[in-house]
N, C-alpha and C positions, 0 to 999 in steps of 0.2 A: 576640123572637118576632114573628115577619110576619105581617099578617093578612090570607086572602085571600079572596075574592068568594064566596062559595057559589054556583054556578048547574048548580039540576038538571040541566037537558036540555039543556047543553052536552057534546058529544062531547070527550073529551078529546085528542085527534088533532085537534082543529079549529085549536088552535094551532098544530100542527106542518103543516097544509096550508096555513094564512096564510103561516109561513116558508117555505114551499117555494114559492108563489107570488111570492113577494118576490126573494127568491134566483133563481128563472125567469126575471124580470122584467129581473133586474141582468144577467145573463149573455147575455139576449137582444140587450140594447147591444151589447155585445162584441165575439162572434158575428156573421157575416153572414149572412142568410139562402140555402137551398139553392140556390135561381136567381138570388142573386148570386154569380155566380164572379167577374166583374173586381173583387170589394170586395179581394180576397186579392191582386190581381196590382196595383191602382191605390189601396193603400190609402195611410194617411197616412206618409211619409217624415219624418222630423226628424231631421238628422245631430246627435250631439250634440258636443258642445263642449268645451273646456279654455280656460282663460282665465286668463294669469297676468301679474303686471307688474314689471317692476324699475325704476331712478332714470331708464334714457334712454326706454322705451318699455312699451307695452301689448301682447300680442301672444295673437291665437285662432288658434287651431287645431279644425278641424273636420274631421270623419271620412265620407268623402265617398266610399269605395270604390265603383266603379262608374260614377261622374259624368263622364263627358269632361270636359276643360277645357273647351270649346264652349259646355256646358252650363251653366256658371255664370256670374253676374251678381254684382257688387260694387258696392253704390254710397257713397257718404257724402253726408250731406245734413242741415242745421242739428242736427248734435251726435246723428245718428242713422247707425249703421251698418246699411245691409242686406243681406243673400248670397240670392240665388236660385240656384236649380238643379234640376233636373232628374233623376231616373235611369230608365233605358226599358230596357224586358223585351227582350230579344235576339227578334224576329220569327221567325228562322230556327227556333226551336223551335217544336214544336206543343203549344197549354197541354193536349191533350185525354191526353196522354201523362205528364203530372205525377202525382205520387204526393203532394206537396206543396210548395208553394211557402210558404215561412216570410220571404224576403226582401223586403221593401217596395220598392213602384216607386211613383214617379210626382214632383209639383214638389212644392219645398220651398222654404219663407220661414224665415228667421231674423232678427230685427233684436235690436241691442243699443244703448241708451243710453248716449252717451261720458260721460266724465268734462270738465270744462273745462281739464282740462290738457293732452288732447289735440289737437299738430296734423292738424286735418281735411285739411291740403295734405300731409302726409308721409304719405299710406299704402301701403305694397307688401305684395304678395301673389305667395304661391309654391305650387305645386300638385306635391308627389312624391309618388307611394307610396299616392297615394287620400287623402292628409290636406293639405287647404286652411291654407295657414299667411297669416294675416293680421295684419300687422307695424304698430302706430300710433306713430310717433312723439311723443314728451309735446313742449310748449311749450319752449325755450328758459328763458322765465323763469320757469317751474316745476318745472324740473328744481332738487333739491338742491345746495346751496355747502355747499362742506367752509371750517371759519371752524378757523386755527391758533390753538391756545391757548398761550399766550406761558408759562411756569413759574419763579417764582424773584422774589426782591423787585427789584420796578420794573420788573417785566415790563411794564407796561401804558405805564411810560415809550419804553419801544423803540421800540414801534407806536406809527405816527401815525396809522395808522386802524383802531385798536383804541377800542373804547366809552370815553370820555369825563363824569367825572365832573361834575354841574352842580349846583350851590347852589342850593336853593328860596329865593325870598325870601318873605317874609310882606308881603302887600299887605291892607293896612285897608282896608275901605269908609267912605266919609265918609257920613253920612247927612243 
């Protein structure tokens, strides 16, 4: 059993206008205000991303509908990838004629932290279809070696550069 505060001349609705206050508060963020209309047309843009890797490379893809090529920026720079760009509301429309604009305009930053396996000198990039395809090549010497397993007695005899068995010796300290 809970026990709870007695307080007479508390309205009991007084809790439920704190949460509404609250909740007003949190939504106000949100929301842009009435005489902000450019918050809707210039608001924040973040394409989002895919990012997946196999043994030769690292490879993003970003969803960029809308962006000219023109408009985008690629840099690499001490194990730091970054994409800029861009997307602009078509001028030739009039905004006074919108019923709603739900699409985001305006610049966009993305940066992503490489891995040390990646080559900073190997990177291309292709642009179809609205999605930014951004290709890293891994190092050379951190790509995967496929190692043959020899099968059958004296396997290890065959290979001369297969793993090599070595004797410990036991060395005393003299004191």
């Amino acid at each position: 059993m809970t026990i709870t505060r007695f307080a007479p001349y508390r309205s009991p609705f007084s809790d439920l206008a704190l949460l509404q206050n609250r909740l007003n508060s949190i939504f106000q963020d949100l929301t842009p205000s009435s005489g902000d209309s450019e918050a809707l047309t210039a608001g924040s843009f973040v394409p989002p991303v895919d990012i997946y890797e196999d043994a030769q490379k690292v490879v993003l893809k970003l969803e960029t509908p809308g962006v000219r090529q023109e408009d985008l920026d690629i840099q690499v720079e001490n194990q730091t990838l970054v994409v800029k760009g861009e997307r602009k509301l078509a001028s030739e429309e009039k905004e006074e004629n919108f019923h709603r604009i739900e699409r985001r305009f305006g610049s966009f930053t993305r940066s992503f932290t490489l891995p040390q396996t990646v080559d900073t000198n190997a990177v291309t990039a292709g642009y179809e279809a609205g999605v930014l395809t951004i290709t890293l090549a891994k190092k050379a010497e951190m790509k995967p070696k496929q190692v043959k397993i020899a099968i059958g007695p004296g396997a290890e005899n065959k290979s001369s550069a297969g793993p090599k068995q070595v004797e410990a010796k036991a060395t005393t300290a003299a004191a």
